[in-house]
C-alpha positions as CSV (number, residue, x, y, z in Angstrom):
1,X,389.5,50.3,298.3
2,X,390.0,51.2,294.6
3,X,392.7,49.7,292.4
4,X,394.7,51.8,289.9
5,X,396.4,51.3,286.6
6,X,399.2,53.6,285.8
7,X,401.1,54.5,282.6
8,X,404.1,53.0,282.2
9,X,406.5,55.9,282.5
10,X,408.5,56.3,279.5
11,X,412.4,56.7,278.8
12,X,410.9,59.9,276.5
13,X,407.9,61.3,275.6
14,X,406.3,64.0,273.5
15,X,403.1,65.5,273.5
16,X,400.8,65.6,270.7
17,X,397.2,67.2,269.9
18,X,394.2,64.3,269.9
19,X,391.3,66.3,269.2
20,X,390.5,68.2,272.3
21,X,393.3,66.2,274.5
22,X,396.9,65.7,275.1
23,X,398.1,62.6,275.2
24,X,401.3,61.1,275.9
25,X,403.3,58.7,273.9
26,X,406.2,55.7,274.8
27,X,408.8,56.4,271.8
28,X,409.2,52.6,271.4
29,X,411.7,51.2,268.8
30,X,410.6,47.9,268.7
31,X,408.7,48.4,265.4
32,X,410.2,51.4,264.6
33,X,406.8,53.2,265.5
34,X,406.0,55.1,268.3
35,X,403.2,53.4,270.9
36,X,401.0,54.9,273.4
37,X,401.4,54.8,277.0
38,X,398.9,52.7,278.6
39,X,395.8,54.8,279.7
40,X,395.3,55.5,283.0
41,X,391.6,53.5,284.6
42,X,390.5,53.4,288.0
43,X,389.3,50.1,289.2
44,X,386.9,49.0,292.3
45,X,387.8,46.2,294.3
46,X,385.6,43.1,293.7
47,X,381.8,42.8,294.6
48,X,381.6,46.2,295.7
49,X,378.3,46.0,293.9
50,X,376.2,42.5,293.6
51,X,376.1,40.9,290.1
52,X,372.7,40.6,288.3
53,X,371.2,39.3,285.4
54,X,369.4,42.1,283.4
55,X,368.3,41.4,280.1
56,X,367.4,43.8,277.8
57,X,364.0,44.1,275.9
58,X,364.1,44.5,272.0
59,X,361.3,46.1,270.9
60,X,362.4,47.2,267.1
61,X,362.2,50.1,265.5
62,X,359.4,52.1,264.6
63,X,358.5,53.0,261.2
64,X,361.0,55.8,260.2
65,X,363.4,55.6,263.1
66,X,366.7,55.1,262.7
67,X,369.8,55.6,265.3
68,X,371.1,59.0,266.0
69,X,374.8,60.2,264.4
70,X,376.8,63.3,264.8
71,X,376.2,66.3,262.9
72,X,377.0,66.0,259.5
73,X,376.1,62.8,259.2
74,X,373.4,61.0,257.6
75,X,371.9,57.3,259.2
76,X,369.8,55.7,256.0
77,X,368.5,51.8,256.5
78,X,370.6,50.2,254.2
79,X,369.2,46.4,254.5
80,X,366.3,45.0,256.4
81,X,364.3,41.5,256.4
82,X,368.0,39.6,257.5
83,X,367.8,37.1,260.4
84,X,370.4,38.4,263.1
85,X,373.0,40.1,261.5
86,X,376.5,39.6,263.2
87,X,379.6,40.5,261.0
88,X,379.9,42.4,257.3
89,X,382.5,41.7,255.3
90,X,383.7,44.0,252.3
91,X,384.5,41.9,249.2
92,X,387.9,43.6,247.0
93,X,385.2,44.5,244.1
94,X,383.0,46.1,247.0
95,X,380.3,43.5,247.6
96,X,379.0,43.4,250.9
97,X,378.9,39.5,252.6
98,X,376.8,40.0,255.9
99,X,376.9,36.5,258.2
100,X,374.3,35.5,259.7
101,X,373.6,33.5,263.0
102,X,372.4,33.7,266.4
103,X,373.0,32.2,270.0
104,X,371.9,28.7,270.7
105,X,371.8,26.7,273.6
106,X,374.3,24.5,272.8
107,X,377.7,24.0,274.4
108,X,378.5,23.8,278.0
109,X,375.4,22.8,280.4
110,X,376.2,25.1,283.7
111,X,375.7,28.2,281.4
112,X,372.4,27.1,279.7
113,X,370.4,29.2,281.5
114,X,372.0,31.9,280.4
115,X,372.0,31.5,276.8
116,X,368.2,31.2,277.6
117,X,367.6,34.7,279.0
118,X,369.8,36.2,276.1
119,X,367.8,34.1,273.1
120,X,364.0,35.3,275.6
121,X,365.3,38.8,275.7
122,X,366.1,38.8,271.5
123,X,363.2,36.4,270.8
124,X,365.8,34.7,269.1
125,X,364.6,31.7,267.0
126,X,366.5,28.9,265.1
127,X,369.8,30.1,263.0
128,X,369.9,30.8,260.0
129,X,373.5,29.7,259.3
130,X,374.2,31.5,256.3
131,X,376.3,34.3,254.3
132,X,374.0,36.7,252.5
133,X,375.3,39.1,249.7
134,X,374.5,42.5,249.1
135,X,375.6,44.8,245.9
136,X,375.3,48.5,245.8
137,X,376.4,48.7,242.5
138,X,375.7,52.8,241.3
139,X,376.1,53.6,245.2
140,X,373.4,55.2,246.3
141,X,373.6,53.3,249.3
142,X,370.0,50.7,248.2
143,X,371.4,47.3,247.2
144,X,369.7,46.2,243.9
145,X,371.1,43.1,244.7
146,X,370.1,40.6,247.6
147,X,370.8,36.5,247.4
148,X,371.8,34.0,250.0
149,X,375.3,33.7,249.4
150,X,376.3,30.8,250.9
151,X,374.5,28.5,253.0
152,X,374.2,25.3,255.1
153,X,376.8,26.8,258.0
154,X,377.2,26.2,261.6
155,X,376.8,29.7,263.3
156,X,379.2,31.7,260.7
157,X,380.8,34.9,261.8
158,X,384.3,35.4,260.4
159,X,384.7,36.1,256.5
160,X,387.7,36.2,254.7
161,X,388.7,36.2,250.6
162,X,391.9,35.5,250.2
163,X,392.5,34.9,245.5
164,X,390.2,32.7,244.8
165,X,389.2,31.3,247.8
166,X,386.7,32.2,250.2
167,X,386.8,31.3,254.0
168,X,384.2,31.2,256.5
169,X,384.5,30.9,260.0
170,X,382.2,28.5,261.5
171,X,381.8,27.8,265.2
172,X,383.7,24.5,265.1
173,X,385.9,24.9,262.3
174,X,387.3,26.8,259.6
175,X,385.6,26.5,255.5
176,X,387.5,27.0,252.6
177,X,385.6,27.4,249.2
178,X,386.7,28.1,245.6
179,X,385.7,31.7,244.6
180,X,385.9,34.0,241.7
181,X,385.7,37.9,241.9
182,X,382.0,38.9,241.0
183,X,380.3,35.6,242.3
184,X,376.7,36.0,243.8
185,X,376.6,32.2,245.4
186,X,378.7,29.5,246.2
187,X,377.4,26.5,244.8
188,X,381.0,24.1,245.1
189,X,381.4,22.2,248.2
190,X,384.1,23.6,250.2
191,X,386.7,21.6,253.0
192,X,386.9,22.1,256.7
193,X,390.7,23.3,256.6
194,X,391.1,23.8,260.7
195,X,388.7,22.4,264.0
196,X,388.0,24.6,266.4
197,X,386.4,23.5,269.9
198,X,382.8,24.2,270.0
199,X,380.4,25.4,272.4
200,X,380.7,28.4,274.6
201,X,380.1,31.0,277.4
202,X,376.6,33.3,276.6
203,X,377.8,34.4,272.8
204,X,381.5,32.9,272.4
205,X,380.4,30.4,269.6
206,X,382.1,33.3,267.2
207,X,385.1,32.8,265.4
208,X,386.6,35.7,263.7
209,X,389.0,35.8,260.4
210,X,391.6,38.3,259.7
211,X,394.6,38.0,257.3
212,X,398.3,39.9,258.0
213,X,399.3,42.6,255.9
214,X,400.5,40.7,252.9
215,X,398.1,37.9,253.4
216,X,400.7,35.0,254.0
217,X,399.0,34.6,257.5
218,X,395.7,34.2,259.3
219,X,394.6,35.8,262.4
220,X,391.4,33.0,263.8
221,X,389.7,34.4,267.0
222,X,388.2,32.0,269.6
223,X,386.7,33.2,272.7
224,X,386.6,31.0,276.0
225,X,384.1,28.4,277.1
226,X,383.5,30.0,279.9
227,X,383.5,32.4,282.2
228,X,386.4,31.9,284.4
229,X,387.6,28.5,283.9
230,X,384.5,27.6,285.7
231,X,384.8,23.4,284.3
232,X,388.8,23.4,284.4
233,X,391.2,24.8,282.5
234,X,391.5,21.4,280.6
235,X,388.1,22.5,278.9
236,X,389.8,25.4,277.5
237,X,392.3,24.2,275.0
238,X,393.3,26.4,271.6
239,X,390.4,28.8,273.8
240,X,390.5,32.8,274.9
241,X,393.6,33.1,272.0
242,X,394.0,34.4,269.1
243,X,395.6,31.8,266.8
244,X,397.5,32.2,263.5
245,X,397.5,29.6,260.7
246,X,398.6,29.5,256.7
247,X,395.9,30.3,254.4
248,X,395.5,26.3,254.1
249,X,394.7,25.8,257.5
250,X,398.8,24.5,258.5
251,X,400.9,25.8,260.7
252,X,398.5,27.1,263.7
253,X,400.4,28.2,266.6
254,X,399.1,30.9,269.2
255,X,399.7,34.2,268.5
256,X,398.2,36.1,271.7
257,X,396.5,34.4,274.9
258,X,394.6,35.3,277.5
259,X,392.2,36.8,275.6
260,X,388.7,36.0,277.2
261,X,386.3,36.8,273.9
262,X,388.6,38.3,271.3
263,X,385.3,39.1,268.7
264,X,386.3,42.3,266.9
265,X,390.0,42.3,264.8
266,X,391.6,44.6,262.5
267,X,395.0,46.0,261.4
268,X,395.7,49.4,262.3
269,X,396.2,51.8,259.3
270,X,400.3,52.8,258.4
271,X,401.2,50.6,261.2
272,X,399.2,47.4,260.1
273,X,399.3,46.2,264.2
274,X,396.8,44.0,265.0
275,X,394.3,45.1,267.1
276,X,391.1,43.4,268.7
277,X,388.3,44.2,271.3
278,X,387.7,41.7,274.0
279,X,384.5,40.7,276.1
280,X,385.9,40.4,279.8
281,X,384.7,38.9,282.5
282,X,381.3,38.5,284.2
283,X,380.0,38.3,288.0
284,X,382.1,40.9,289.7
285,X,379.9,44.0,289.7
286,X,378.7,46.8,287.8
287,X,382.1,48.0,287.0
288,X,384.2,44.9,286.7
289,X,385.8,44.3,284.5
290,X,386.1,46.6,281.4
291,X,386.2,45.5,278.0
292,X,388.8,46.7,276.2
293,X,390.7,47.6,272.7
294,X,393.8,46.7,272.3
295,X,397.0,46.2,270.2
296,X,398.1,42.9,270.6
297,X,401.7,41.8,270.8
298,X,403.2,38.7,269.3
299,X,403.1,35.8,271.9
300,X,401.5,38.5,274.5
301,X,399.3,36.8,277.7
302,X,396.5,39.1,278.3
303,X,395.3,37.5,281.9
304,X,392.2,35.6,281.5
305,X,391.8,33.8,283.5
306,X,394.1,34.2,286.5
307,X,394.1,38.5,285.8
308,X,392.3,41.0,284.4
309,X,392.7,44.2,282.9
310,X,396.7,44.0,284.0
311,X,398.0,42.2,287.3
312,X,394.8,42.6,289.0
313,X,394.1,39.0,290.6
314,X,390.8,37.1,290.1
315,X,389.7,35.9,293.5
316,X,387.6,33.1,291.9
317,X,390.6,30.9,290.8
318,X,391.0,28.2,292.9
319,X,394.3,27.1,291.6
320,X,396.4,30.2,291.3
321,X,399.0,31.0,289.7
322,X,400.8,34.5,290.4
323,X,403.4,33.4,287.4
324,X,400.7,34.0,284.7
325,X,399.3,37.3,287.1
326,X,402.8,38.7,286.5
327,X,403.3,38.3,282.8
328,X,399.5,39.9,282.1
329,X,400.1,42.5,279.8
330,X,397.7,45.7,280.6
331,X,395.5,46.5,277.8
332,X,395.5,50.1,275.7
333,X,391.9,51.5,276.5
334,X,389.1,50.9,278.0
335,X,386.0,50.3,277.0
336,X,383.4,50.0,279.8
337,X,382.2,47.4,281.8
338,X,379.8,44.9,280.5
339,X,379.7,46.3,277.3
340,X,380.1,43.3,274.9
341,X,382.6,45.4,272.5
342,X,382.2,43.1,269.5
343,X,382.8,45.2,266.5
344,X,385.9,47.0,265.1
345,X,386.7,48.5,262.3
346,X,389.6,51.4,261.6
347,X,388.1,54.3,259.3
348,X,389.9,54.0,255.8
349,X,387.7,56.0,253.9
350,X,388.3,59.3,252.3
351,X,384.5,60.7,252.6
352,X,384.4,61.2,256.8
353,X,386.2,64.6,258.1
354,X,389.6,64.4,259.0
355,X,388.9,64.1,262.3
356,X,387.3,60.3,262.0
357,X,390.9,59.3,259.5
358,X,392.2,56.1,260.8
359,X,390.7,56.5,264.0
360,X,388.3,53.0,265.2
361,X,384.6,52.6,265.5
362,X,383.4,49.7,267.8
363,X,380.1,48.3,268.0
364,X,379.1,47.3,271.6
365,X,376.4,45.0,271.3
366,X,374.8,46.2,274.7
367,X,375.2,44.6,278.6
368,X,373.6,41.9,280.7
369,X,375.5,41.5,283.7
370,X,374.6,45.4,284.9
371,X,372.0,47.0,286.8
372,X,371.9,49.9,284.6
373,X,372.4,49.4,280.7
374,X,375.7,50.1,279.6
375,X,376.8,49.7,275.8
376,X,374.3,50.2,272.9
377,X,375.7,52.2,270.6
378,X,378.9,52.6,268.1
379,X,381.8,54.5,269.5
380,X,384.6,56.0,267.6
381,X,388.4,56.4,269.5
382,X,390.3,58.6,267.8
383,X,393.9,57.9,267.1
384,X,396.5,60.8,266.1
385,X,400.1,59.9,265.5
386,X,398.8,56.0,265.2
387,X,398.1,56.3,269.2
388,X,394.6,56.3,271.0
389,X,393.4,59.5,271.9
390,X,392.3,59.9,276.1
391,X,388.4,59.6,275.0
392,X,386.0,57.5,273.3
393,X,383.1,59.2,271.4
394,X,379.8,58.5,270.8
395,X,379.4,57.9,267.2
396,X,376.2,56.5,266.7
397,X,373.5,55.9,269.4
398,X,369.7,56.0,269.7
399,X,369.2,51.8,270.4
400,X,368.1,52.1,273.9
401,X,364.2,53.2,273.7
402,X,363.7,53.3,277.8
403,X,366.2,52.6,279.8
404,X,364.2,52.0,282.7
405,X,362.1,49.5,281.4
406,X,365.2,47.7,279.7
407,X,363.7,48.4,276.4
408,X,366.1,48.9,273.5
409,X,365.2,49.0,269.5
410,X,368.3,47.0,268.5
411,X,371.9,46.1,269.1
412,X,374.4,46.8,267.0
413,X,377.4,44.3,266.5
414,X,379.5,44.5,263.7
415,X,381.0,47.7,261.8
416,X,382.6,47.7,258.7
417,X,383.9,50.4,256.1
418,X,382.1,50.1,252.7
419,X,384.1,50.9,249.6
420,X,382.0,54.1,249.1
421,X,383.6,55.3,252.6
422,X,380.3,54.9,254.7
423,X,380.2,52.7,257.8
424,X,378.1,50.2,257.9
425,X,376.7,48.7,261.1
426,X,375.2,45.6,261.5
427,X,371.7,45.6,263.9
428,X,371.7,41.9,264.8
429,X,368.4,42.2,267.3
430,X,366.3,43.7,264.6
431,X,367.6,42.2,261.8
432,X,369.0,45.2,259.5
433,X,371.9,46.7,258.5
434,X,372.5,51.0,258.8
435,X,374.4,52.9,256.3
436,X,376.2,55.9,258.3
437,X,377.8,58.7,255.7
438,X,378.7,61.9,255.7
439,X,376.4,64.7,254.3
């Protein structure tokens, strides 16, 4: 038996050219912009296949390798000699803040083991709990600057600069540090301005930082502790949301829930939506459940844990609860199964083709819970007329080096646009950073 999500049909629609497809779009008023009708994704029933633990292999890169791009494109190494590179951050004078951290087994003890397999597969040692900055200051894409920004963290990930003060998100709590534009190190000590619970499923330690369009507001992502509620929703408080909070930590109140690993964040171009790309659920098969993009709306429940991907039931939950099935908004696109979608980044630039303008690339750090590989790479989803086209691209691949041995040369995690217009990509398995641009 296969399950099916439909569009939502429309009081009126038009048609509009996405590249090489058609796609429809809701006229919505709400915002005064028009939204796309929700793409159309075929779903097995549960446990159709078995779930399996399947680790990849990093092997690294060999000497003058780099990943693969489209034609007209040129892949460089732009920083090498990091220690698991996560998330890159674009400072307003155009230095480059790269976090970085890795998995530990700390948190919650039922999913110990698997935290191990990930930090054996990665050789992943202690982390390095620190914000490293990189200037490319005549850019010719080789930083003539490298220093260790900031250091002394708990398993950074989200950055922020906000005036003069610079935020980091650590994995229990948000930082707040003086800064002036132009600083290579932070040297005053900062204050923990929010808590955040601690611990968490495989890689949900992250905690991403976004601020609204005119800054007055900030977007803090926190992934579950688990994978479905497994120790009781009671252990999942201020978890799988997306809070907001003032820039001095005040006011938090949840702004979307239901959101089982909400990594990636960023506003959409002329619309300034927020969007994010979510890790969803393990241990229902190969093809359950997709990760997905998605524009997320104020006060919106996005299922976990009762539903995913729409009304679709868990049939884990013991205690259910066919009030929060019913209200589970159905994501914008998918993304694939298993694979850990963790970066996103829209393209602002002016030095791509037009095609790539505003569209997003997302970094999908590679699966674990799949027979077959599945992620790997960067992939760029157009948008035309601020609404997703039908298909996702490849953008940037070449990480897997034999797929039947489980062998890859690196995962990438993080994307970000550099002020030169190049995308940057962080590698956090081999511990560089790649400079995409255009020829």
């Amino acid at each position: 038996m296969k399950y099916k999500v439909f569009p939502v049909i429309a009081a009126a629609l038009i048609i509009f050219s996405c590249g090489q497809n058609d796609k429809k779009v809701n006229h919505s008023k709400a915002d005064g912009v028009s939204t796309p009708e929700k793409q159309a994704v075929d779903l097995p029933a549960p446990y159709q296949s078995k779930s399996v633990k399947n680790y990849c292999k990093v092997i690294g890169w060999p000497a003058g390798k780099t990943p693969e791009a489209p034609s007209g494109f040129t892949v460089s190494l732009f920083a090498d000699s990091l220690r698991n590179p996560r998330n890159i951050y674009i400072a307003p004078n155009g230095d480059i803040l790269v976090s970085e951290a890795n998995t530990e087994a700390t948190g919650i003890k039922k999913v110990g083991a698997a935290i191990k397999g990930v930090a054996k597969s990665q050789n992943l040692g202690q982390s390095a709990n620190r914000i490293t900055l990189l200037r490319d200051k005549d850019g010719d894409g080789v930083p003539e600057t490298k220093t260790v920004f900031l250091e002394h963290l708990n398993q950074p990930y989200g950055m922020l600069i906000l005036g003069n003060s610079f935020y980091v998100a650590n994995t229990d709590g948000i930082w707040k540090y003086p800064y002036q534009q132009g600083q290579t190190k932070i040297t005053v000590p900062g204050k923990m301005i929010l808590s955040l619970p601690t611990g968490g499923y495989n890689n949900h330690w992250t905690r991403n930082l976004l601020a609204n369009a005119d800054n007055t507001k900030i977007f803090v992502s926190v992934g579950s502790g688990t994978n479905v509620a497994d120790q009781g929703m009671e252990n999942e408080k201020r978890r799988a949301n997306i809070l907001e909070i003032n820039p001095d930590g005040t006011g938090e109140r949840i702004y979307a829930s239901g959101l089982r690993n909400p990594v990636g964040m960023s506003l959409q171009p002329g619309t300034n939506r927020l969007y994010t790309v979510v890790n969803e659920r393990d241990e229902l098969g190969d093809e359950l459940v997709p990760d997905y993009l998605t524009a997320v709306k104020e006060g919106g429940f996005y299922g976990w844990p009762w539903a995913y991907f729409g009304k679709h039931e868990d049939p884990r939950l013991k205690v259910k609860r066919p009030d929060m099935v019913s209200k589970t908004l159905t994501p914008d696109f998918s993304l694939g199964p298993h694979t850990a979608s963790l970066g996103l980044a829209f393209y602002s630039g002016k030095k791509f083709p037009s095609h790539y303008a505003n569209g997003a690339f997302i970094g999908q750090h590679g699966s674990w819970n799949r027979s077959k590989l599945s992620g790997y790479k960067v992939g760029f989803l157009p948008f035309s007329n601020n609404a997703a086209c039908e298909k996702m691209e490849d953008f940037l691949t070449g990480f897997v080096a034999n797929a039947e041995k489980n062998e890859v040369y690196g995962r990438p995690v993080g994307v970000t646009v550099a002020k030169d217009g190049s995308l940057l990509v962080a590698d956090d398995a081999s511990n560089r950073i790649w400079r995409v641009a255009a020829k």
